[in-house]
C-alpha positions in Angstrom: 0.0 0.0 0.0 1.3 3.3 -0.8 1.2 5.8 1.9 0.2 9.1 0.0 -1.7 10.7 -2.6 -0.6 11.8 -5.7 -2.5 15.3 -7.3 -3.0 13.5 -10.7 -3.1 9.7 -11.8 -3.3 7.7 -14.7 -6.3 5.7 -13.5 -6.3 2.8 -16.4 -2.6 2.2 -15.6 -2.6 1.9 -12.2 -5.7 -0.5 -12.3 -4.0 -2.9 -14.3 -0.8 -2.6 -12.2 -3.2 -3.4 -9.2 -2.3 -0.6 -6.7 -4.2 0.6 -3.3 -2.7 4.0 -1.8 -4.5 6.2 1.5 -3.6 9.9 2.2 -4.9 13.0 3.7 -7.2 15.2 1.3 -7.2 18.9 2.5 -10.5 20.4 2.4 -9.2 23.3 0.5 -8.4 21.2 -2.7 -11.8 20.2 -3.3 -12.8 23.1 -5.2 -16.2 22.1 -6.5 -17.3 21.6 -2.7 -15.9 24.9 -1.2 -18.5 27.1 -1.6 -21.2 24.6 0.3 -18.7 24.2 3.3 -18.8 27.0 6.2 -14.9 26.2 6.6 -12.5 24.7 4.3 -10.0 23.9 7.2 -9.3 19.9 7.6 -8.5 17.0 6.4 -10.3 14.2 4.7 -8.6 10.3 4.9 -8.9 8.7 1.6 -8.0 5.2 0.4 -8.2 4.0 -2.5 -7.8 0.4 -4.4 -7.2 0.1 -8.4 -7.5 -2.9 -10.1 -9.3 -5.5 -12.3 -11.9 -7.4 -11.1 -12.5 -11.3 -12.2 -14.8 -10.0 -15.5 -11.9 -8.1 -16.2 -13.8 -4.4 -15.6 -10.9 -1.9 -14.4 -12.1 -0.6 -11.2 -11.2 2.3 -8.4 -12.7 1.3 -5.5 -12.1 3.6 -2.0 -13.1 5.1 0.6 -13.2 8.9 2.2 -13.7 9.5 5.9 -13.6 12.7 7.8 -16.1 16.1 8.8 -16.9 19.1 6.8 -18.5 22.2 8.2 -21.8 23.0 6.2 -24.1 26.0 6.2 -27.8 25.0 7.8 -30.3 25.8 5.1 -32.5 26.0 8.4 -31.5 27.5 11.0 -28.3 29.6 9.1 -25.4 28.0 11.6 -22.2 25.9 10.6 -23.4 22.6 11.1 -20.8 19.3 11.3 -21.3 16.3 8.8 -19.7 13.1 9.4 -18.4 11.5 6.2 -17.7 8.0 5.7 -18.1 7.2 2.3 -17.5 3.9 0.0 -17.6 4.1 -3.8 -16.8 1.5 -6.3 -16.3 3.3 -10.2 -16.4 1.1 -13.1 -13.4 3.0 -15.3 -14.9 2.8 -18.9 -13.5 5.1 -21.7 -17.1 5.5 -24.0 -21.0 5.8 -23.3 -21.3 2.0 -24.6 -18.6 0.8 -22.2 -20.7 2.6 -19.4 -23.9 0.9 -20.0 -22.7 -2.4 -20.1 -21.2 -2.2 -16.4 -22.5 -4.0 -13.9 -25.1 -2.7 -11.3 -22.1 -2.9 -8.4 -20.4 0.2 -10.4 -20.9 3.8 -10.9 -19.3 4.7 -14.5 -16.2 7.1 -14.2 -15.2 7.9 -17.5 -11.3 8.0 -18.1 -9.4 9.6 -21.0 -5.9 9.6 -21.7 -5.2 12.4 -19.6 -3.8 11.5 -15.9 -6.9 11.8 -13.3 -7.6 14.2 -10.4 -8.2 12.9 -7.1 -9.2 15.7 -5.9 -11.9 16.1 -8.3 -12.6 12.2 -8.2 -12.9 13.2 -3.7 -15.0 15.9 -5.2 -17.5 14.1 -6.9 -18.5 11.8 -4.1 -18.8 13.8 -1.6 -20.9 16.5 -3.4 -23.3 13.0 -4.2 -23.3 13.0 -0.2 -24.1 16.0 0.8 -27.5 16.8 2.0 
């Protein structure tokens, strides 16, 4: 297991090597989910595992725990969400490669260009969020 995240990642390459790495996210790096958070200070603890699974689908399969601070839609205060969050992401290049994944996977379509996992952090926790 690799002890850190890198910022970028080519996701189809390091599936088929068969890699699992964990790390601290800042907060602050998640850009898409600043402007719902009341404070961008913290850490979220991700892990992540990339491989191929039996029916030979390339896979990133992880986990993100931690708290964000939100802004109450109700009563207007900083309220504290707990996150603990499990994802499995079928990694398909096309549409057509996407629609024939299994139920068990969420579609995350790669291209050629290394990934973000900041923006890959991003995307599940804004699907979290209340």
């Amino acid at each position: 297991m690799i002890d850190h995240l890198p910022e970028r990642l080519d996701l189809l390459a390091t599936a088929g090597a068969g890699r699992e790495m964990r790390g601290n996210l800042p907060l602050a790096k998640l850009e898409r989910v600043l402007p719902v958070l009341a404070s961008s200070e913290g850490d979220l603890q991700v892990m992540l595992e990339l491989g191929k699974d039996p029916a030979g689908i390339f896979y990133l399969a992880g986990k993100i725990q931690g708290e964000v601070v939100l802004h109450c839609q109700r009563c207007l205060e900083p309220v504290v969400k707990e996150l603990d969050l499990k994802f499995r992401l079928g990694l398909v290049q096309d549409e057509v490669a996407a629609a024939g994944l299994p139920g068990s996977y969420e579609p995350l379509l790669v291209t050629s260009e290394p990934a973000s996992i900041a923006e890959i952090a991003s995307d599940e926790v804004l699907l979290a969020l209340p």
